[in-house]
N, C-alpha and C positions, 0 to 999 in steps of 0.2 A: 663329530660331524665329518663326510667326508669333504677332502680337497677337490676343489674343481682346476681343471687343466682345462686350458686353451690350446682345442686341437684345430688348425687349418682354415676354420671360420666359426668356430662357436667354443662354449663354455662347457664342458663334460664329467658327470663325475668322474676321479682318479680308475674308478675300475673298468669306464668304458675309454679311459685314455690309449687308444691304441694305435702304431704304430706297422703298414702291412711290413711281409716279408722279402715285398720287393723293393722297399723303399733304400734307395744308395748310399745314406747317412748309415742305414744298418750294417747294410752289402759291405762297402767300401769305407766308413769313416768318411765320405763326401758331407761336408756343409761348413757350417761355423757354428759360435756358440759365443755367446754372453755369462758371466755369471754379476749380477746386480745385488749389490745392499741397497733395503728400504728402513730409512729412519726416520721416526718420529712421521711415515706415513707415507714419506717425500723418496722418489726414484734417487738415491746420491748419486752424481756426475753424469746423469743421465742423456746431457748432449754428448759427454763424450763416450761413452758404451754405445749411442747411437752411431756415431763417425765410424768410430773400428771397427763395430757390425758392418757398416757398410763397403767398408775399404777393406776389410779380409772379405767379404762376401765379391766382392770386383775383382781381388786379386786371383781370386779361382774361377771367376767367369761365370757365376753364378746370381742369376736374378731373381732378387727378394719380391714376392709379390702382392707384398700393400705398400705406402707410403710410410716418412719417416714418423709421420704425425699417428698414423693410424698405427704402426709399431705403439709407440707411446700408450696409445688409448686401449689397445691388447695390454698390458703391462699394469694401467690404470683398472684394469677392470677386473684383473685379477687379484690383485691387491685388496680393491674392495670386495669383492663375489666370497675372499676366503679370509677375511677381517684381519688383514695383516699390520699391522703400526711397526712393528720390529722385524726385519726379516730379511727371504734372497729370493732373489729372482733367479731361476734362469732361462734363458731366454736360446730357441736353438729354432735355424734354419736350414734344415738338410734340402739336398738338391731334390730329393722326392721319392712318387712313385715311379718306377721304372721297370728295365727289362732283366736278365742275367747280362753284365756283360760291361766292360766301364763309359761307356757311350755315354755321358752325358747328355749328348740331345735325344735322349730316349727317356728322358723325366723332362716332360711338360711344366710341370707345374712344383713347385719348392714347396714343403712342408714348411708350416709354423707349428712350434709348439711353445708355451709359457706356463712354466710351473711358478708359484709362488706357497714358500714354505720356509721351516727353518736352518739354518746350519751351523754346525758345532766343530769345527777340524780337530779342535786340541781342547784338552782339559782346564778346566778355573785354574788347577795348581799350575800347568805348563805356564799361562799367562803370568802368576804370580811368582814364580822361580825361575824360571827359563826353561829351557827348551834342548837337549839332547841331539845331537843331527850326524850324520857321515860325509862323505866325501864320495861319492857312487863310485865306481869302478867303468860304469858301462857312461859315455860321452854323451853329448847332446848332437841329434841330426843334425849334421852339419848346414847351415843355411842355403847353401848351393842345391842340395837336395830337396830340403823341407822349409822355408821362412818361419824361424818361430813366431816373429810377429802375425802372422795369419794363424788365427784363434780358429784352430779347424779342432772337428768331430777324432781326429785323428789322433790322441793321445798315448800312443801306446810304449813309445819312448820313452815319455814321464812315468807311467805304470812301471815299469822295467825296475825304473831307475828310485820310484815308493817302494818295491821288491825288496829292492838291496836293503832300503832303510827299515824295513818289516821284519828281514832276517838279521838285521843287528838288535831289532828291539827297540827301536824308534819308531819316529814317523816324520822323517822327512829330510831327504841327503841332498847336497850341491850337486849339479852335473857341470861337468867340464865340455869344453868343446874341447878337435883336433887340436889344436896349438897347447891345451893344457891350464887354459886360462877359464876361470870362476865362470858360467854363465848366470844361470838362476839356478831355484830349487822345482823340484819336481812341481809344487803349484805354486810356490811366492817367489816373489825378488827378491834378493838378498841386499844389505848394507852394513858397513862395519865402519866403526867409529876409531880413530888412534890421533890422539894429542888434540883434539875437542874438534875436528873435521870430521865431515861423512864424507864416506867413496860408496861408488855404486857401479858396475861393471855396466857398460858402453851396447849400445843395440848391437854393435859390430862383432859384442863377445857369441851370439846367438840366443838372446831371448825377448820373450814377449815383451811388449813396451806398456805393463801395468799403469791401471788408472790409478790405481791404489798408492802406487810406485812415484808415479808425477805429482800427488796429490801431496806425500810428503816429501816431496825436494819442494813443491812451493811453501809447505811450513816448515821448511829449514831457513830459508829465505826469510819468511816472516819472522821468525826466531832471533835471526842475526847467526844464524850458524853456517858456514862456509861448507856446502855443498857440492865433490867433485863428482865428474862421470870416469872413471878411469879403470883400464883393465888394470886386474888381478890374478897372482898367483893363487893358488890354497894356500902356500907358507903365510902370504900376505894377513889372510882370512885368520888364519890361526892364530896367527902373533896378534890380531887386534884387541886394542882394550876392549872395546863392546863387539857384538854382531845382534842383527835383527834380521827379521823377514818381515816383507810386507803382502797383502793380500785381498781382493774383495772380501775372501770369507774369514781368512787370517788376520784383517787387521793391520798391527805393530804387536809384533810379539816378539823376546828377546830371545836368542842362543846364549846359555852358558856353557857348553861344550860341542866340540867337534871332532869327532874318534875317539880318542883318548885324549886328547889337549882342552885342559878349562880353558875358556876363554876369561879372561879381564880376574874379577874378583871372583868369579864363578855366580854372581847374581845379573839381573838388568844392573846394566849402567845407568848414572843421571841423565845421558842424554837421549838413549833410549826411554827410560820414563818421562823426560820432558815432552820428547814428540809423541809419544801416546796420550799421554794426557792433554796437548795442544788437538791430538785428533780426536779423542773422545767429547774434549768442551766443544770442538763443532758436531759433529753428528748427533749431538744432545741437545744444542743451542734450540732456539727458535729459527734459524736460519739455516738450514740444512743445503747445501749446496748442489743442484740440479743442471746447471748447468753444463 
């Protein structure tokens, strides 16, 4: 059966889902973008995928045109329209149709689009051995230029930077910002475990502030595990007992290697399976958290 996509005001099958050639999200990489897990039915942290939609959509001057609630019921209606219980959202607002030219107020009116479907970033075995990653070579746009925290259309950086990891034979390298220091991974956040503490490199290192990311520093907390925010070198990175990535679509999923350095024992670590497993018994629960 096919998928139906929410284009601009209605529900479409996937082959009439189209997008013109004027539209500036094409042109330019102009808009934002959401990507959402749906469990057991329920939007996960869906107040807060709404707030950053909203705040990366402000910080580019960009106006979303329905409500937060009717966001919502687009997302709701997709879910049900394409029988989804396990799945992703994503959810994108380009600044629109428009002219040639970067003029912004020459697009009236902002696209919506909402696909709901599945996604797979890595393999069963990656989950269950770890995960292989590098070190990119090419840095992360420095925040001065670009805010990685605005979840823009604009990915091209991160592409570069999956490049390198594709030509090692991976899938998925650290980018460093100017100073040298850890920021994220091409799509997850990164955290590394040494002597039963997490660290997690700081918004100020240059990267998006993950809900996925926030979700398990609050079950590190609930765990009783001592949760820092603290830059990092890569020596840092490498020498740690454990490392993970976190993700909307990634999850918790472990690293046992980086370049050629194993990390820890070469498998997940305990505390990386404790907090997977603390995240899996909620998005399983009956309690799915929407908030």
């Amino acid at each position: 059966m096919s998928r139906l996509v929410f284009m601009n005001d209605r529900l479409v099958p996937e082959a009439e889902a189209r997008v013109s050639v004027f539209d500036h999200g094409l042109l330019y990489g102009d808009g934002v973008f959401e990507g959402i897990r749906v469990y057991r039915g329920k939007i996960f942290k869906c107040g807060q995928h709404m707030e950053r939609l909203w705040r990366c959509a402000e910080m580019i001057r960009l106006r979303i045109p329905v409500s937060r609630d009717e966001m919502v019921q687009i997302m709701r209606d997709c879910i049900a329209a394409n029988h989804i219980d396990e799945g992703y959202l994503r959810l994108v607002v380009s600044r629109g149709y428009g002219t040639l030219g970067l003029d912004p107020r020459k697009c009236p009116v902002a696209g919506v689009i909402c696909i709901a479907d599945q996604i797979a970033l890595y393999s069963k075995e990656q989950y269950e051995k770890g995960m292989r990653i590098i070190v990119a070579k090419r840095p992360r746009t420095p925040i001065q230029c670009l805010d990685p925290r605005i979840k823009s259309l604009n990915y091209l950086n991160n592409i570069l930077g999956k490049v390198e990891a594709i030509d090692q034979g991976c899938d998925e390298a650290i980018m460093l910002n100017l100073d040298g220091y850890v920021g994220e991974c091409t799509g997850d956040n990164i955290f590394i475990i040494r002597n039963g503490q997490v660290f997690t490199p700081p918004t100020e290192a240059g990267i998006l502030e993950g809900i996925t990311r926030r979700f398990v520093i609050d079950l590190c907390t609930e765990a009783g595990i001592t949760c820092n925010v603290k830059s990092m070198l890569p020596e840092e990175v490498k020498s740690a007992d454990e490392v993970f990535l976190t993700g909307t679509a990634a999850e918790i999923i472990a690293v046992t290697q980086i370049d050629d350095i194993r990390i820890g024992s070469g498998t997940a670590g305990p505390v990386t399976r404790k907090l997977r497993e603390a995240f899996r018994k909620v998005v399983t629960s009956d309690h799915v958290p929407e908030d």
